[in-house]
C-alpha positions in Angstrom: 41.8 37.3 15.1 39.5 34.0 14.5 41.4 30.9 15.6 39.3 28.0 12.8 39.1 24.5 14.2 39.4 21.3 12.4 35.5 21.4 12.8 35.5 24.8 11.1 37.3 23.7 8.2 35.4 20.2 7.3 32.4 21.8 7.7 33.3 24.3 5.2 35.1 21.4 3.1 31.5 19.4 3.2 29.5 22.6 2.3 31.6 23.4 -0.4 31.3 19.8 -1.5 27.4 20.1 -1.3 27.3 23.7 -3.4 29.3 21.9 -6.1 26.4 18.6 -5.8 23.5 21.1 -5.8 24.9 23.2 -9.0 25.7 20.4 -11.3 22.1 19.0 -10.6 20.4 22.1 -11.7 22.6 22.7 -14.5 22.2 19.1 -16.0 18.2 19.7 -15.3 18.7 23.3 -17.1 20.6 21.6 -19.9 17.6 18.9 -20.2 14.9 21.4 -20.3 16.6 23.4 -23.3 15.8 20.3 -25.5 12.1 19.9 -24.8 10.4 22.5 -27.0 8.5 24.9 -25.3 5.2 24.1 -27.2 5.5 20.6 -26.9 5.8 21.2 -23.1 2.7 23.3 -23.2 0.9 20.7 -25.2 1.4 17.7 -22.5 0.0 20.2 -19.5 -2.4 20.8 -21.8 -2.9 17.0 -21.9 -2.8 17.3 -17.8 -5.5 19.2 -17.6 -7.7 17.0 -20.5 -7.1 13.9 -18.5 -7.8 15.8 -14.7 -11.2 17.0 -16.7 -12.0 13.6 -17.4 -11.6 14.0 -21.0 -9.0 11.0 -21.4 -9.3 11.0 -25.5 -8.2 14.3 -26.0 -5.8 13.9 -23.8 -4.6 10.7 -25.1 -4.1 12.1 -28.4 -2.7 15.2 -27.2 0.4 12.7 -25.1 0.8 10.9 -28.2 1.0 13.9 -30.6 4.2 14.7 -27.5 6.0 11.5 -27.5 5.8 11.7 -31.6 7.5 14.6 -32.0 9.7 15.0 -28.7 13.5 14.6 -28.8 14.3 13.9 -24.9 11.6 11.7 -23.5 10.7 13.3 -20.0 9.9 10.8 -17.1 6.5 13.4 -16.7 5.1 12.0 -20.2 5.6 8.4 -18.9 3.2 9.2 -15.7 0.8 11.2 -18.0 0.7 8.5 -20.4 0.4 5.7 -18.5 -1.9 6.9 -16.1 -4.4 8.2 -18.8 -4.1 4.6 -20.7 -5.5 3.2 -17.3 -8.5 5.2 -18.3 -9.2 4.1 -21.1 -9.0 0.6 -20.5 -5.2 -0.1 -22.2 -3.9 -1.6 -19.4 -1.0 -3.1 -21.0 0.1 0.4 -22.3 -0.5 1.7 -18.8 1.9 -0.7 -17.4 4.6 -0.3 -19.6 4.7 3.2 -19.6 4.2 3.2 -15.7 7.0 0.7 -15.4 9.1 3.2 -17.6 8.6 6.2 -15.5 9.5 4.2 -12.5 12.6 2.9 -14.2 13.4 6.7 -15.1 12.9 8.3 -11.7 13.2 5.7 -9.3 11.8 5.9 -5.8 12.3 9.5 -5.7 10.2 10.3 -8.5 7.5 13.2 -7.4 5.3 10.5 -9.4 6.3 7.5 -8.0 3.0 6.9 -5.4 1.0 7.3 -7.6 2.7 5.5 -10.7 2.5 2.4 -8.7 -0.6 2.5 -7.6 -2.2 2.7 -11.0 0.4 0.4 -11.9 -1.2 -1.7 -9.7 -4.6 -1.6 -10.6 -3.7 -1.8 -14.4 -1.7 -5.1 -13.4 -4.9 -6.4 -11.5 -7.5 -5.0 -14.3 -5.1 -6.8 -17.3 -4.9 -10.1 -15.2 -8.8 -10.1 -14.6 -9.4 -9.2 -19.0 -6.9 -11.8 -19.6 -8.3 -14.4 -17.7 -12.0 -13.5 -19.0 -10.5 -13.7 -22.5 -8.8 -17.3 -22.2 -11.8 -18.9 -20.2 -14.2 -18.1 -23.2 -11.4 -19.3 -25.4 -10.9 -22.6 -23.5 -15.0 -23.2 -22.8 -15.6 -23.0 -26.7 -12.7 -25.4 -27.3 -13.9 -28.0 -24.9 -18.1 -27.9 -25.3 -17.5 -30.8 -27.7 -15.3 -32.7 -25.2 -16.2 -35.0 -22.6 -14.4 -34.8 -19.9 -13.0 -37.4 -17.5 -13.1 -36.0 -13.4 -10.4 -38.6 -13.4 -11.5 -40.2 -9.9 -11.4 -36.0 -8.7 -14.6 -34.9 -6.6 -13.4 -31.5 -6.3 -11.5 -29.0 -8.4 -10.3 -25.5 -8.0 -12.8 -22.8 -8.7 -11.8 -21.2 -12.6 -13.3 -18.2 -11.7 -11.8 -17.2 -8.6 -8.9 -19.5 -8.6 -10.0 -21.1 -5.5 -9.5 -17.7 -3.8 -13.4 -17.5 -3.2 -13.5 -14.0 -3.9 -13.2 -12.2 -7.2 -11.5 -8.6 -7.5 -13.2 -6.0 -10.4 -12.2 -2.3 -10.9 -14.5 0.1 -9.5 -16.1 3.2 -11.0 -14.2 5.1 -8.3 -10.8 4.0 -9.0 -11.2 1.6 -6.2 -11.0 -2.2 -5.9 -14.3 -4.1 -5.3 -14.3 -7.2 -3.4 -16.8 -10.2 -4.0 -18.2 -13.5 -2.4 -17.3 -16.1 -5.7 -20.6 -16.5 -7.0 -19.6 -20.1 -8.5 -18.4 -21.5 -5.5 -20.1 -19.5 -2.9 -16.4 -18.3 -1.5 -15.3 -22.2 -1.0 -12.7 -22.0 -3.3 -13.4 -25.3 -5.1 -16.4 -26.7 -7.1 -17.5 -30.4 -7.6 -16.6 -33.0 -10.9 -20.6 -31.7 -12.7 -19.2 -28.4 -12.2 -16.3 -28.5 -13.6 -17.7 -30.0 -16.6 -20.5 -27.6 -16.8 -18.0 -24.8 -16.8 -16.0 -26.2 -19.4 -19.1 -26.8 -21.5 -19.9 -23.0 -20.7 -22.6 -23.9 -18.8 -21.9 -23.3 -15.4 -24.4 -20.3 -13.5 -23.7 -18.6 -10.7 -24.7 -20.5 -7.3 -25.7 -23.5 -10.0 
């Protein structure tokens, strides 16, 4: 006869404990996956392999055409999505989306790597647009202004925000790094400058 220790028995309690974890798990997935359709499920790998072709459009519409007619919104779809939007230049979809995968799945997401790091270079691309957009903005506002330097001899570079080097989305999905043009990586540029610039007028290495 088999004499059981108090060892014996909480390791049987604990792996009875983790049998019970490890089927109501699957059985909440199981019950999740009965209300995705199957075609719509087929449609957004179909959408995968658009986007892993490089054919981001079709694969754009094919997401959307999901999310319009899905019930119970998948964390996968928010990856797809919002990876894809990078793409194709929405980066503020591509963030939100990203962001809601992450908020979704967490760190344990089998997506969450790579969800930041195109979250990432959405954030950086959408900073870099937006900035573009509102120096334009501001330099046709002010070419009939004339400004004071206010006793100033130097002010922070516009362009790179006196960090001296300017970050741009490469065609490889990499970051490119470059010497400020407008302040030759100083950080700052003189009172003439700063007019020039917000006149619109200030070249690189003017």
């Amino acid at each position: 006869m088999k004499i059981y220790t108090r060892t014996d028995y909480f390791t049987w309690v604990l792996g009875s404990i983790l049998l019970l974890i490890t089927g109501f798990a699957g059985s909440n997935q199981a019950i999740a996956q009965e209300n995705i359709s199957p075609s719509l499920m087929i449609m957004m790998e179909e959408g995968v392999s658009m986007m892993d072709a490089g054919d981001y459009e079709a694969a754009d519409r094919k997401f959307k055409r999901v999310l319009r007619n899905m019930e119970v919104l998948p964390a996968d779809i928010c990856y797809y999505f919002g990876k894809n939007s990078y793409f194709l230049d929405e980066y503020k979809q591509s963030i939100n989306w990203l962001n809601k995968y992450i908020e979704l799945k967490g760190t344990k997401g089998r997506f969450f790597d790579e969800s930041v790091k195109y979250l990432e270079r959405s954030e950086m691309a959408f900073r870099l647009e937006s900035e573009k957009n509102s120096t334009t903005v501001f330099s046709e506002l002010s070419k009939s202004n004339d400004f004071d330097c206010g006793g100033k001899s130097l002010f922070q570079c516009p362009i790179c925000k006196g960090a001296g080097v300017l970050l741009k989305p490469g065609k490889m999905n990499n970051i490119l790094y470059q010497t400020c043009p407008y302040c030759d990586g100083e950080g700052h540029i003189s009172c003439d400058e700063y007019k020039k610039y917000l006149k619109g007028e200030l070249n690189a290495n003017d």
